[in-house]
N, C-alpha and C positions, 0 to 999 in steps of 0.2 A: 495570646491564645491559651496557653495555658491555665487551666483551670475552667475554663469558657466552656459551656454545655453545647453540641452543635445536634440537630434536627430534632429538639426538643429531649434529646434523652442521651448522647454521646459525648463524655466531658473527657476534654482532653488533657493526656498525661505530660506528654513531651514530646517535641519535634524528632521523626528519627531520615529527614530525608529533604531535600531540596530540588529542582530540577526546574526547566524552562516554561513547565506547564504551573506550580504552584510549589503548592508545602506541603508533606506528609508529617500525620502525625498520629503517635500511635492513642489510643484512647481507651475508654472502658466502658459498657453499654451498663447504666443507669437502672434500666426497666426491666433485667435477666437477674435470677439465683446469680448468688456469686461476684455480678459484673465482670461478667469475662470481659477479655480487651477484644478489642478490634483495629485496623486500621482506616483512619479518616484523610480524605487525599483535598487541598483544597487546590480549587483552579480560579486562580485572581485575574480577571482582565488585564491590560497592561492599560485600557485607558476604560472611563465612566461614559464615552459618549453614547449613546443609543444605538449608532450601527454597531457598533463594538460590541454591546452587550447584545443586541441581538442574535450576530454568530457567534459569540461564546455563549447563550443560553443554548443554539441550538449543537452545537460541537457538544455543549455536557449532556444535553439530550439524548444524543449518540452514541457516545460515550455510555453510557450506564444501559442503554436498550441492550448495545454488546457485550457488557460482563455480565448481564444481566444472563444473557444466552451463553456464554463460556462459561459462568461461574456452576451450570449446570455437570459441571465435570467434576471427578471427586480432587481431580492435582489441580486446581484453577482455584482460586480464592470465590465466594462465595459473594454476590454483593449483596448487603446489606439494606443501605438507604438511600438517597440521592434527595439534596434539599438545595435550596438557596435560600440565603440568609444576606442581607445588607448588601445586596448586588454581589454575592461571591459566593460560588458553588461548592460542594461540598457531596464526597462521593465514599461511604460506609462500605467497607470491606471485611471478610474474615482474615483475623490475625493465624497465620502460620507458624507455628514454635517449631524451630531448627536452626540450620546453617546455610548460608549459602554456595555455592562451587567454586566460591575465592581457596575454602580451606581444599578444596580435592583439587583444580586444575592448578592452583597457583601453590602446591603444596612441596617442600623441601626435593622433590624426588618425582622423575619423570613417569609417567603411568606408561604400563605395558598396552601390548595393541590388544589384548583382550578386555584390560579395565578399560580401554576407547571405548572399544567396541560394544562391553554393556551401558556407560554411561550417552553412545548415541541412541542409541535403540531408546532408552528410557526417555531422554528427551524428547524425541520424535513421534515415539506413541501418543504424547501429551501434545507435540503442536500436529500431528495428523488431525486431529478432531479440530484445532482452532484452523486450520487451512479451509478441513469439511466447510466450516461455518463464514468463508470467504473473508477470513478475517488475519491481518498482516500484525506481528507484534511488533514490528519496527526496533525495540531494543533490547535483542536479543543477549545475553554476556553472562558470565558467572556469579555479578551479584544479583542478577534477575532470575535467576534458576534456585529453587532452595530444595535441600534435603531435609523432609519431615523427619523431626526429632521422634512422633511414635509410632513409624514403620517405615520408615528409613526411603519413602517414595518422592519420585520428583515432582515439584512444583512450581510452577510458572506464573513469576508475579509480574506487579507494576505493569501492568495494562495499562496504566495512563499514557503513555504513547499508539495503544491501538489504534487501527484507521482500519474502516473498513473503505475496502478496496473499492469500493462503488460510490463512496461521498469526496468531496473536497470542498474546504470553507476557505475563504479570501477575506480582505476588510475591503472598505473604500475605494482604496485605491489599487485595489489589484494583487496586494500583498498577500502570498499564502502564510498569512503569521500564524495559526497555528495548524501548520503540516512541516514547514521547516524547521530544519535545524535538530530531527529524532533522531536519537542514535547514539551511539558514542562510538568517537575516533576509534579506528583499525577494525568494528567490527561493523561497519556500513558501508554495501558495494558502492560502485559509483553509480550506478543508476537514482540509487536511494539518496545519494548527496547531492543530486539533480533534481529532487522532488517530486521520483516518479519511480516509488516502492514496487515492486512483485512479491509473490509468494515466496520466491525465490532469494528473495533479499533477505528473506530469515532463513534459509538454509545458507547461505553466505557466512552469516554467522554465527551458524551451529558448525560448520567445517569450520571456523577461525578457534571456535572453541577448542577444538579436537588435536589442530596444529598446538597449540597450546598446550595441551595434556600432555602428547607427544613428546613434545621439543623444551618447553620450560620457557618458548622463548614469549615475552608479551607483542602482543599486537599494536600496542597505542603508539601510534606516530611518536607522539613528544615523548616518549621513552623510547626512542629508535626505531621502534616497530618489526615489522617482517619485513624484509629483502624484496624485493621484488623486481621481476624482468624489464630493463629499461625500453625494451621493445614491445612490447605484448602486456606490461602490465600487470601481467601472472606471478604470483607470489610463489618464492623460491622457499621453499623448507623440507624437504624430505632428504637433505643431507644431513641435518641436524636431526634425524629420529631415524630409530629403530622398527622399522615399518614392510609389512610385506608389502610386493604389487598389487595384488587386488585391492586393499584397504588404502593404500596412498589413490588408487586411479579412482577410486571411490570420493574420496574427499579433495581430490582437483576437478573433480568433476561439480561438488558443490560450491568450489570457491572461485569457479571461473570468473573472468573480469568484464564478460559478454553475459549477460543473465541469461540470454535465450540459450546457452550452452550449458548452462546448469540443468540438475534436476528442476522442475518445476510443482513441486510440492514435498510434502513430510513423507507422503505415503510412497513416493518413487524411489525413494533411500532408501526404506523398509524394504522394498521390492530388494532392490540393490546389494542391499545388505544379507540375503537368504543364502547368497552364493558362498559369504564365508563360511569356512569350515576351518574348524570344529564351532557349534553352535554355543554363542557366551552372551545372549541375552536376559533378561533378569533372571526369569522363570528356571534358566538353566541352571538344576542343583543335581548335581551328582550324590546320589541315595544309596547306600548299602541295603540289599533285598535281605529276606528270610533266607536266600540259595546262596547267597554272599556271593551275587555277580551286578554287577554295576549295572545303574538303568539310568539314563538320560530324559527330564522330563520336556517336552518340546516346547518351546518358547507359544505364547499366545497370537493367533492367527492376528496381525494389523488389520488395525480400519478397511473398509474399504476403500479406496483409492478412489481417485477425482482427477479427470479429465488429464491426459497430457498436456502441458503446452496450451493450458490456460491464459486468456491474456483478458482481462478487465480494460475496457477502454478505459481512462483518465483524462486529466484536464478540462477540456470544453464540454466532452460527453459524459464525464462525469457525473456533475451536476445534476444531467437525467435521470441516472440510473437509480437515483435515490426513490424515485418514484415509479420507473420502469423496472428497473432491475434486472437491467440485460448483461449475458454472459455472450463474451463474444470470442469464435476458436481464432488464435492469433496463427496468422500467417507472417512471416517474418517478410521483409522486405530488404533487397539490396541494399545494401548500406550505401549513401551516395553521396556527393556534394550538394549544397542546397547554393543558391545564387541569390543576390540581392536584386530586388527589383523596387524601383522608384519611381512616385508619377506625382513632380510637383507643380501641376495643376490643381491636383484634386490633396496635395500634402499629405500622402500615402507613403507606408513603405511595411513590404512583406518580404520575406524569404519564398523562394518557392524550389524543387528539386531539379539539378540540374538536366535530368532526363524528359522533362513534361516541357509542353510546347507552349507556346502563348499564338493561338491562332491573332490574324492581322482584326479581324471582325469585333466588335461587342454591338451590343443591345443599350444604344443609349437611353431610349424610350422606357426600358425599364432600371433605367441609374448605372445601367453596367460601365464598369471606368476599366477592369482584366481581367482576360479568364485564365487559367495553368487547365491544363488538359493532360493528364498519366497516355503515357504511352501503350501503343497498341501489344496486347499482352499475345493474341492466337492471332489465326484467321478466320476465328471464328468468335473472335470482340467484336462483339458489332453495337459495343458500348462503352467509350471509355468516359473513365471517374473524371470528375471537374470541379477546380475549385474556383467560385467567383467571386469578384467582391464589387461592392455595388455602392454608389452614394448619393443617396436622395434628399433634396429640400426640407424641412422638415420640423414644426416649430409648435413646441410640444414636450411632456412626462416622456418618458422611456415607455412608463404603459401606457398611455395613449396610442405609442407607435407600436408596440406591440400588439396590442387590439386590430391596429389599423391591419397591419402585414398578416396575423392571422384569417382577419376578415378578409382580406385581398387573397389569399392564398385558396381558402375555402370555395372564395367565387370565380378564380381563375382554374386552380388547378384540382377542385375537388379531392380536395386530398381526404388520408384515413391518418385514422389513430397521431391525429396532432397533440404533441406535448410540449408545455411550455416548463423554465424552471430560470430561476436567475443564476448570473453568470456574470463572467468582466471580459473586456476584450481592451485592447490594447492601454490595461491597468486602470482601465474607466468601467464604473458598474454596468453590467448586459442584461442582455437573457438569452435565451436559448430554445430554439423550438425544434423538436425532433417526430420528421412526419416521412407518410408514404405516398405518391402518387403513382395513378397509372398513368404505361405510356406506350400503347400500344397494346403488345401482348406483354409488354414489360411490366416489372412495380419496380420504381425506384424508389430510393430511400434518400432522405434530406436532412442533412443537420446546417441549421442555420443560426450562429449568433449575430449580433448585434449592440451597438452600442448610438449615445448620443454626443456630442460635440459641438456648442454653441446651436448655427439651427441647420445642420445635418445629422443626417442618420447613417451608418456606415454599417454595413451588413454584409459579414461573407457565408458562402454557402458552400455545402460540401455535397453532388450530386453521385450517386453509382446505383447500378443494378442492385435488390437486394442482396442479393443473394453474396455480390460481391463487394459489398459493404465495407466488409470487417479489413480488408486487402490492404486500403488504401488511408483507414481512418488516422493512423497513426500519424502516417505522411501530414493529410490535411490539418491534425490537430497542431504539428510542428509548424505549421504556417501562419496557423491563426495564432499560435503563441507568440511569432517572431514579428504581427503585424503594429505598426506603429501609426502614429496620426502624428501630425506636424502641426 
């Protein structure tokens, strides 16, 4: 690669970076005074076949729409170009001159709670906007943070791990190959090592950062890591640092090992963070007046803030979102057991919650083989959620049957606002149709994937009140992920 000209006018210097997505390299723009550098990030498929390149044209697609919209920040690198060349993409960035927070967090000497204190805030200010913009950086650390060499401000690179929170791409066979495996050991919660990031999972590890500063101690597993509670999971360090109570209950709150007990955004820290006293955020410069009495200038009002307790559906209804682009308010749900269930007649098999019923009845007429029914929430449910799954005869493209179930649905159930988008279900390629129908004085809402297998069709559907929608999605998508064919 070296020496190699990339999107007609970007020749590359030398390699300065490697990672699970490609090769970074830094380069120098051709057609500018001067030829300033730049950095050039390439993302190589891992194979040449045609499904393959076609989620990874549309993963770089994505990719570059979202720095395209972050890099509108002045601490966010700047994107330049985005081309493909020889079947392998290639994505132009502004080069940043400085250092990164290896030299300040990992530096001879443990930082006091007030140099914490302004290096959170500065971070934060910079990922409040990329939150704004419902966008997750997934690998958050001190070489991904740089301090600009000509005014000393933070900057947030290698976005090539971004993922916005509303897409997810799979190959073939059902593999999320490139969503897995973001991050680096010790500063990736577990939800995130599950493949099922929140906003929240980059405050995880902006607190892991802050322990660090603190304590001197590193986070990375295969260097020992941080301590943590053999019960609960909770990372033990506030013996090793010199930290008041508010600032520690501050950053156990972002490093919870439950996400939905974390803050849920950049801008709920900021909030968070207003109550310490004395104020040590950047802007804070202690000034000698004309009267030679001391004036404090007040740190800059944060972003504005974004939703508490945001939850982005994922998985199955992800895939919709891409084109819908629905925000959904996340209600947390009991945490429960789920129970295996098996029907080998029809060679099925799903998880389903151990609190939901399996009434004795189904719908054979229309292919139903189980239903799971959520239990009654009031006395005043006079609708509960249901998950069915269904298998019909069927010999035929995937889109044929989807043509078919749409037109079936249309003529049966009149439904609104039908969306279709592809999808895998039980590691076999899907689709996914997300609709409304009336029933009654009710609208319910429907999300229905779907997959083929020799000459059946297997189809589960997720039914609830609109309104109660969002309650039970997460439940239902955990079933459709744990559902298997035999």
């Amino acid at each position: 690669m070296l020496g190699q000209t990339i999107c007609g006018r970007y020749r590359i210097i030398r390699q300065i970076g490697k990672g699970g997505f490609g090769v970074t390299f830094l380069a120098e723009d051709t057609q500018r005074p001067g030829n300033p550098q730049c950095v050039v990030k390439q993302l190589k498929p891992q194979s040449d076949d045609s499904y393959t390149l076609h989620y990874a044209k549309r993963f770089f697609d994505q990719e570059a729409e979202i720095l395209e919209i972050l890099g509108n920040h002045d601490q966010i690198p700047r994107l330049l170009a985005h081309c493909e060349q020889n079947q392998e993409f290639y994505i132009v960035q502004e080069y940043i001159k400085g250092q990164d927070l290896n030299q300040e967090v990992f530096s001879k000497r443990q930082l006091s709670e007030a140099e914490v204190i302004k290096l959170l805030r500065e971070i934060l200010e910079v990922l409040a906007f990329v939150h704004q913009k419902r966008v997750i950086h997934r690998d958050l650390k001190p070489s991904n943070i740089m301090r600009r060499e000509s005014d000393g401000k933070i900057v947030l690179i290698d976005f090539g791990a971004v993922k916005q929170v509303t897409t997810q791409i799979a190959n073939a066979q059902g593999q999320t190959q490139f969503t897995v495996a973001i991050g680096t050991p010790g500063y990736v919660p577990s939800e995130q090592a599950n493949g099922q990031p929140t906003l929240s999972s980059d405050i995880y590890a902006v607190g892991v950062i802050c322990i660090q500063a603190l304590t001197g101690m590193n986070p990375d597993p295969r260097r020992r890591g941080f301590p943590t509670d053999s019960k609960t999971g909770e990372i033990i360090w506030q013996n090793q640092a010199q930290v008041s109570p508010k600032l520690a209950n501050i950053i156990d709150k972002m490093i919870r090992y439950d996400y939905r007990q974390r803050y849920q955004s950049a801008d709920e820290v900021l909030q968070a963070l207003k109550t310490l006293l004395p104020d040590t955020s950047v802007s804070n410069q202690t000034q000698k007046q004309p009267d030679n009495k001391v004036s404090t200038t007040k740190p800059p009002t944060p972003p504005p803030g974004v939703p508490k307790k945001i939850f982005i559906v994922s998985g199955i209804a992800a895939v919709l979102a891409t084109s819908v682009a629905t925000i959904y308010i996340f209600k947390p749900p009991t945490p429960e057991s789920f129970l295996p269930y098996e029907d080998p007649n029809f060679g099925i098999k799903i998880k389903y919650p151990q609190s939901w019923k399996i009434p004795d009845f189904t719908n054979p007429i229309a292919g139903e083989v189980a239903t799971f029914v959520s239990p009654k929430q009031s006395d005043t449910d006079n609708f509960q959620e249901k998950v069915i799954i269904s298998v019909e005869d069927f010999s035929g493209t995937l889109e044929e049957f989807s043509n078919e179930l749409m037109k079936e649905n249309n003529n049966l159930l009149k439904v609104n606002q039908i969306k279709s988008s592809d999808s895998f279900l039980a590691k076999r390629r899907g689709k996914v149709l997300l609709f409304t129908v009336k029933h009654g004085e009710k609208t319910l809402q429907n999300l229905q994937v779907f997959t083929l297998k020799g000459d059946k069709a297997y189809v589960i559907t997720y039914t609830a009140e609109k309104n109660n929608y969002d309650e039970f999605i997460e439940t239902a998508e955990t079933m459709m992920k744990s559902f298997e064919i035999q």
